[in-house]
LODO-259457 format. One line per field, with one value per residue (C-alpha): residue in one letter; y, z, x. Coordinates in steps of 0.02 Angstrom, whole numbers, plus 50000, padded with zeros to 5 digits. Layout:
BEGIN
type <- [A;...]
yy <- [Y;...]
zz <- [Z;...]
xx <- [X;...]
! end
This chain:
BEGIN
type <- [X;X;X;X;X;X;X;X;X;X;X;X;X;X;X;X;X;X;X;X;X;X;X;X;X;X;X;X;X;X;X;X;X;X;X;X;X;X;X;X;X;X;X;X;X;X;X;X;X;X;X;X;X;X;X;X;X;X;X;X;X;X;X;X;X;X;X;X;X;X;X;X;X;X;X;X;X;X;X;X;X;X;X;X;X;X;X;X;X;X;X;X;X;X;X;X;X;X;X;X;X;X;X;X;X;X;X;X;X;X;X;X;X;X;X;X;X;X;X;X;X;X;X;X;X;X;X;X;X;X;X;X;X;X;X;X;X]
yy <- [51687;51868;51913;51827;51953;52102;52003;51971;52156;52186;52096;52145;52338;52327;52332;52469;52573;52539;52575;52762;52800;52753;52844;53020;53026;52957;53057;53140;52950;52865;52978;52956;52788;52804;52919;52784;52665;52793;52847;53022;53138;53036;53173;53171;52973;52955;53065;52965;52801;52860;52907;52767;52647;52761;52786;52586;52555;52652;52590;52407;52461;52528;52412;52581;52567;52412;52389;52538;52539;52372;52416;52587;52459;52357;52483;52522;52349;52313;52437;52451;52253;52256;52380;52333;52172;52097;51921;51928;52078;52039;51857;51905;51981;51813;51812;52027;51974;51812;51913;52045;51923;51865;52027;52054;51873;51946;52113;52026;51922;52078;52156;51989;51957;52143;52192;52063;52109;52222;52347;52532;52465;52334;52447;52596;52437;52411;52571;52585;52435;52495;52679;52564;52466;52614;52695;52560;52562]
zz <- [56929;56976;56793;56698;56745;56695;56528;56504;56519;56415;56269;56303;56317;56153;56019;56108;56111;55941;55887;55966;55904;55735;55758;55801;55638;55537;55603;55455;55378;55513;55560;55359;55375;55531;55424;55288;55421;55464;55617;55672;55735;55701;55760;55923;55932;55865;56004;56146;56065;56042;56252;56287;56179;56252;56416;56451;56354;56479;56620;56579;56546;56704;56816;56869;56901;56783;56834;56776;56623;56571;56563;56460;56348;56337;56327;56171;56108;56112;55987;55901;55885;55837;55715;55610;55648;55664;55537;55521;55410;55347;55346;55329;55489;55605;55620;55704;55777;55887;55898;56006;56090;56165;56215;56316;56381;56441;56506;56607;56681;56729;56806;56912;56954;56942;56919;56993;57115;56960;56970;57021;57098;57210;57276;57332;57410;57520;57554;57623;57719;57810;57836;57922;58036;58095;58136;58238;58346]
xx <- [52435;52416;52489;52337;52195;52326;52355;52178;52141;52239;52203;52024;52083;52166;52030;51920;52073;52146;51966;51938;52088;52050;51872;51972;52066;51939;51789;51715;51715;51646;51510;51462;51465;51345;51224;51211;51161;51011;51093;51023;51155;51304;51409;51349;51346;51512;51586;51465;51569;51739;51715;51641;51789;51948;51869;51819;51990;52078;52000;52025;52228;52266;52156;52054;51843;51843;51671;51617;51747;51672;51495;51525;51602;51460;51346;51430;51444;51263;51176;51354;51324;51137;51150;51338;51343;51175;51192;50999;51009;51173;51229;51423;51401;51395;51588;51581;51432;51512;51666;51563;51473;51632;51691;51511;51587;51747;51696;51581;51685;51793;51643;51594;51807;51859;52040;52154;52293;52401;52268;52256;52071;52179;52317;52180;52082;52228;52265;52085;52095;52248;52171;52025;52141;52233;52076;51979;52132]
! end
C-alpha cells in the first residue's frame, strides 16, 4: 500500500509535465494561440503556466511540498479550464472539460492525504520528528 500514493502521483504528475514541456518548444505557437483566445500578454501568461505546470509537475514527482505543488496546479487548471475548455461556449469541449475536473479531483485529494510514505515530504517529516526527540531529552 505505500506504493499507490507514489503511483498515483505519478500518473497525476505526468500530463502537467508532458505539457510544460511541450509549451517550451512550442512557445511562439502557443502564446498565438492564447492571443486568438483574447488573452492579453500571452507572453507573460504563458511563462506564469509553463511554471506553474513544471513546477506543480515536479513537485507531485518527487513527493516534495505537494500541497503547495497541487494548488499551483489548480490554480492553473481553473482559468486554463474556463477559458479552453468551457462546453458552454464550445460543446466539444465537455470531454477537456470533465477531464480537468478530475484532475482538480485528484490534486485535491493529494492536498487533503499529502505525499504518502515514498515522499521527500515524509522522509524530512521524520527527520524532524527525530531532531524533536533528541532534543526534549
Amino acid at each position: 500500500m505505500k506504493y499507490l500514493p507514489l503511483a498515483a502521483r505519478i500518473c497525476l504528475c505526468i500530463i502537467f509535465i508532458n505539457s510544460g514541456i511541450g509549451k517550451i518548444f512550442g512557445f511562439a505557437g502557443t502564446a498565438e494561440m492564447m492571443a486568438g483566445q483574447g488573452l492579453p500578454i500571452p507572453q507573460v501568461l504563458l511563462i506564469f503556466t509553463i511554471a506553474f505546470q513544471l513546477l506543480g509537475g515536479l513537485s507531485l514527482l518527487f513527493g516534495y511540498k505537494v500541497k503547495l505543488g497541487s494548488l499551483l496546479l489548480i490554480l492553473f487548471l481553473i482559468p486554463a479550464t474556463l477559458v479552453f475548455h468551457n462546453p458552454i461556449a464550445n460543446p466539444d469541449e465537455l470531454n477537456n472539460f470533465l477531464k480537468n475536473l478530475g484532475l482538480i479531483g485528484g490534486l485535491l485529494m493529494v492536498i487533503y492525504a499529502g505525499a504518502g510514505a515514498l515522499s521527500i515530504d515524509a522522509s524530512t517529516e521524520k527527520t524532524q520528528r527525530r531532531e524533536e526527540v533528541t532534543t526534549n531529552y
